[in-house]
C-alpha positions in Angstrom: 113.1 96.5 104.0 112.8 100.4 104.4 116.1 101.0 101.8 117.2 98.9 99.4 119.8 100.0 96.4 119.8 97.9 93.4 123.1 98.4 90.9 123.1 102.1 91.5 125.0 104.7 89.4 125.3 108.0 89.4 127.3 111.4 89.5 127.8 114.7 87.9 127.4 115.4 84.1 127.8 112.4 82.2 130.8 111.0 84.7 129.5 108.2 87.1 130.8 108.9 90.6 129.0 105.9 92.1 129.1 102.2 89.9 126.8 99.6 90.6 126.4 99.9 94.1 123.8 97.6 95.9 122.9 97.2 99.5 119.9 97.4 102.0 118.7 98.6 105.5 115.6 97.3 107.4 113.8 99.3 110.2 116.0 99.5 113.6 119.1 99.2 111.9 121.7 101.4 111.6 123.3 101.0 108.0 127.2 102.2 108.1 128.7 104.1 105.0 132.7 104.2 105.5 136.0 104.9 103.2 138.4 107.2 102.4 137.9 111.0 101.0 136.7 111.1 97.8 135.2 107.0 97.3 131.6 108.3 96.6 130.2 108.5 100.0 128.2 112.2 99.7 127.5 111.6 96.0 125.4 107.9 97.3 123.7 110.1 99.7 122.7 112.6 97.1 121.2 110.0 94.9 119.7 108.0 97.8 118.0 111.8 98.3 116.9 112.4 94.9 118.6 115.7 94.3 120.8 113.6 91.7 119.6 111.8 88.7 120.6 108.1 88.6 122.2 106.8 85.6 121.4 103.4 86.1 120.0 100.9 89.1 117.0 101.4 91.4 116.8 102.9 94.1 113.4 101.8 96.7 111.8 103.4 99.6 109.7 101.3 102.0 108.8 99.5 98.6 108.6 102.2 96.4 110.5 103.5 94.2 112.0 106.9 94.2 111.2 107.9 91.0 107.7 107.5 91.9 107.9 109.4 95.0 106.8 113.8 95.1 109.3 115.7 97.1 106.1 115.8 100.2 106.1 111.8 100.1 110.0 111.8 100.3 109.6 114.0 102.5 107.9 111.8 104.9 109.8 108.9 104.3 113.3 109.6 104.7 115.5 112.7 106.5 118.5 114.2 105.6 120.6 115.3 109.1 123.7 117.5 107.5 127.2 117.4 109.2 127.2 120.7 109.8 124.3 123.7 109.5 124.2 127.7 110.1 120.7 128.9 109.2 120.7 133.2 108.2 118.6 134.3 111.1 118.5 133.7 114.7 116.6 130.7 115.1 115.6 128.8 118.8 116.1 125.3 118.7 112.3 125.0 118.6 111.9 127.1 115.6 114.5 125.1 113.7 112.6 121.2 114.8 110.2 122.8 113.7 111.1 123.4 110.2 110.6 119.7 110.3 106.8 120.1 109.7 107.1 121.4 106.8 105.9 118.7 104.6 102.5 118.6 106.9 101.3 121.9 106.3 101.4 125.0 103.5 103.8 127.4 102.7 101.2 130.1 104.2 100.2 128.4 107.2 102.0 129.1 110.6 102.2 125.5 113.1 99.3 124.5 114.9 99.6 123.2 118.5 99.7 119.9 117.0 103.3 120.7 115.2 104.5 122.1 118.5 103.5 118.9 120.7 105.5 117.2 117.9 108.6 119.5 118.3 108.2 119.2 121.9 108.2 115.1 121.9 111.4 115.6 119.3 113.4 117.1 121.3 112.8 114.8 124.8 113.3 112.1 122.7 116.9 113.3 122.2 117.1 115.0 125.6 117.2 118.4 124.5 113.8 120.1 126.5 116.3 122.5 127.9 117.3 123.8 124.7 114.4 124.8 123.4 114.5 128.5 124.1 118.2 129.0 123.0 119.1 130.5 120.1 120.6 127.5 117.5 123.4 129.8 116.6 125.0 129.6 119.8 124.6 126.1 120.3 127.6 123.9 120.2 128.1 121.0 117.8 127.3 118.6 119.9 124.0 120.6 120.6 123.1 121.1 117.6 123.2 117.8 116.1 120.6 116.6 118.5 118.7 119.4 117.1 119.2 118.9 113.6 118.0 115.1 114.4 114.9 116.4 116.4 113.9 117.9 113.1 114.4 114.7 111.6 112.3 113.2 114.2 109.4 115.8 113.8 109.6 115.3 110.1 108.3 112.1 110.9 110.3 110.2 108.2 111.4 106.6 109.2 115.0 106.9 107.7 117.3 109.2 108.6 120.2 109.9 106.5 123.4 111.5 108.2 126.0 112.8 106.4 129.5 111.9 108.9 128.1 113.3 111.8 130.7 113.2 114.2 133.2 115.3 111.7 133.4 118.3 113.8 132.5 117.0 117.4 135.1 116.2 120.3 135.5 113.0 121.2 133.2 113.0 124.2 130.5 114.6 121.9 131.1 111.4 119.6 130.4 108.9 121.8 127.1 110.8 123.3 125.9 111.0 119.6 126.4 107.4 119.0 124.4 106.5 122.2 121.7 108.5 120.6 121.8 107.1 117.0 121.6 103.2 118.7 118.9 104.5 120.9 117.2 105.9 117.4 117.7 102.3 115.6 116.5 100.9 119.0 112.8 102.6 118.3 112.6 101.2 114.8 114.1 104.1 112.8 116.8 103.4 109.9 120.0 105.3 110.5 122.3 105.6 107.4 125.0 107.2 108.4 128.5 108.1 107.1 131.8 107.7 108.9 135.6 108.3 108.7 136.1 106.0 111.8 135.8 102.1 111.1 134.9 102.1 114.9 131.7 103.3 114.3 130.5 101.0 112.7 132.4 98.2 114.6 130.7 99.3 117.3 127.4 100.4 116.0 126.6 98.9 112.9 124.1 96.3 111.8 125.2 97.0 108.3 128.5 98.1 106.5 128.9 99.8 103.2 132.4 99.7 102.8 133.2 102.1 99.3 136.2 102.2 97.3 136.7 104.9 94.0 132.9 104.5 93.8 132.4 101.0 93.9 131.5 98.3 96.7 134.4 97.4 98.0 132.4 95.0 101.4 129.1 94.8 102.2 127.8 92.9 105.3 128.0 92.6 108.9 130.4 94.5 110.9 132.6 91.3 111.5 132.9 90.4 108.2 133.1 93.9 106.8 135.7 95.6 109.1 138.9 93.5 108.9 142.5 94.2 108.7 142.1 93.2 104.9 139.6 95.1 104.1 140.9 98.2 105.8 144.3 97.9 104.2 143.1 97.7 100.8 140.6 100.5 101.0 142.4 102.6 103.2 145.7 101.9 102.0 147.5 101.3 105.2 148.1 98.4 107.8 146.0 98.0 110.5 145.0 95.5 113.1 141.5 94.7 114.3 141.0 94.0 117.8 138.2 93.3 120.1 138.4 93.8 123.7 135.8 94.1 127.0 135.4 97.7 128.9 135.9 97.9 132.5 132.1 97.3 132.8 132.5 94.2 130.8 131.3 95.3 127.1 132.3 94.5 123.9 134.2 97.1 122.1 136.3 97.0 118.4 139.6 99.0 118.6 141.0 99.7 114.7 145.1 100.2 114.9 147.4 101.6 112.3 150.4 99.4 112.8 152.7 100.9 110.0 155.9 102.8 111.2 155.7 106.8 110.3 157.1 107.5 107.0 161.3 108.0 107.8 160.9 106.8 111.0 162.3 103.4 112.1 160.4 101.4 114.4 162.1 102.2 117.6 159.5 103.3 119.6 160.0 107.2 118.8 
C-alpha cells in the first residue's frame, strides 16, 4: 500500500489533536477524509506531511517510514495540493507547475527542457494547455486548482494530498474537479483528499476516514462508512442516505438533512 497510518497521534505543544488514528490507501484509490470543523482533519494532513512531529504511531510511505524519509525523497513521494494559493509575484500557470521540479534539480539551476516537457504533459493531463501563458493570479478557482494539481503531477509524487478542495469552487467547478481526481486515481495515483460534503466520498471514494474530536469515528468503504448513523452522530444532525440513478442511468448518493429548522414546525415553510 502507498499510505498506511498506524495508531497515529499528534498536535500542537504537548496537546494531541489527532488520537490513535489508523487507516490505509493503495495506488488508484482515492482515500476520503470527512467531518465537521475542528475533528482533526488539517492537523492529520500536517502529520501525514511531516511538518508536525508525531507523538505516537507510525506513519509509512510506499513502505517506508517517514521518519526515515529527507524532505527531497518526500518530496517525490507524496504532494500537497492547498485549498486555496496566492503566490507574491505574477506567475504563468507554467511557471507555477513548474515549481513542481523543484525536488529534481538545485536551488541555482534554472529548468531544463526536460522540466518543461514535464510541465507541458502536467497540464494536458488536466486539460489545461490553454492556460499556460496566463498569469495564475487571474485565474479562477476552478483554474487554478487544476494548476496547483499539475504541479503535483510534475512533482512526480504518487500521492497527492488535497486539503478540501472544492471549499471555494461553485458547484459546477465541483463536479469538474471530481471528474479530474477519479480520472487521477484512474492512472494509479493515491488521492487523499478532505471534504465537507459526505457526497464526495459517496460518490468518489474507495476509502472513508470518517473523524470525530480527533479520533476514528468509521473507516471503510463508502457504503459502510457514509450512513444515516454515522452522519448523525458525527455531524450531529438527522439525515437520510439515499441512492438513486441519473437520467443517463448512473449511480449517484444524495445525503439529506431531514431535521425541521430550529423554531420552525414542519409545515412545509
Amino acid at each position: 500500500m502507498l499510505l498506511q497510518l498506524q495508531n497515529v497521534s499528534g498536535g500542537y505543544g504537548n496537546k494531541d489533536v489527532v488520537k490513535n488514528v489508523s487507516c490505509h490507501a493503495h495506488e488508484g484509490e482515492i482515500l476520503c477524509l470527512a467531518g465537521p470543523n475542528g475533528c482533526g482533519k488539517t492537523t492529520l494532513f500536517r502529520l501525514i506531511l511531516g511538518s508536525l512531529p508525531l507523538s505516537g504511531g507510525h506513519i509509512f510511505i510506499d513502505g517506508q517510514e517517514l521518519s526515515e524519509l529527507s524532505p527531497r525523497q518526500l518530496a517525490g513521494r507524496i504532494a500537497y495540493i492547498p485549498q486555496y494559493h496566492t503566490p507574491i509575484f505574477a506567475y504563468t500557470a507554467l511557471d507555477v507547475v513548474l515549481m513542481g521540479r523543484a525536488s529534481h534539480f538545485s536551488a541555482f539551476d534554472a529548468p531544463k527542457a526536460v522540466d518543461r516537457e514535464a510541465a507541458f504533459q502536467a497540464l494536458e493531463t488536466v486539460n489545461a494547455l490553454e492556460l499556460v501563458n496566463q498569469s495564475y493570479t487571474a485565474l479562477s478557482g476552478g483554474q487554478r486548482q487544476l494548476i496547483l494539481i499539475a504541479r503535483a503531477i510534475c512533482q512526480s509524487a504518487k500521492i497527492f494530498v488535497m486539503d478540501e478542495p472544492a471549499a471555494n469552487l461553485d458547484y459546477a467547478n465541483q463536479q469538474l474537479l471530481m471528474e479530474v481526481v477519479t480520472d487521477l486515481a484512474k492512472k494509479g495515483y493515491c488521492i487523499v483528499m478532505s471534504t465537507h460534503s459526505p457526497e464526495h466520498p459517496a460518490s468518489i471514494g474507495s476509502r472513508v476516514l470518517m473523524m470525530k474530536d480527533g479520533s476514528v469515528a468509521a473507516f471503510g468503504p463508502p457504503a459502510s462508512v457514509i450512513t444515516p448513523e454515522n452522519l448523525e452522530r458525527v455531524y450531529g444532525i438527522e439525515m437520510d442516505v439515499v441512492a438513486i440513478r441519473d437520467r443517463y442511468g448512473c449511480s449517484r448518493t444524495i445525503c439529506l438533512p431531514v431535521r425541521p429548522p430550529s423554531g420552525r414546525e414542519s409545515n412545509g415553510l
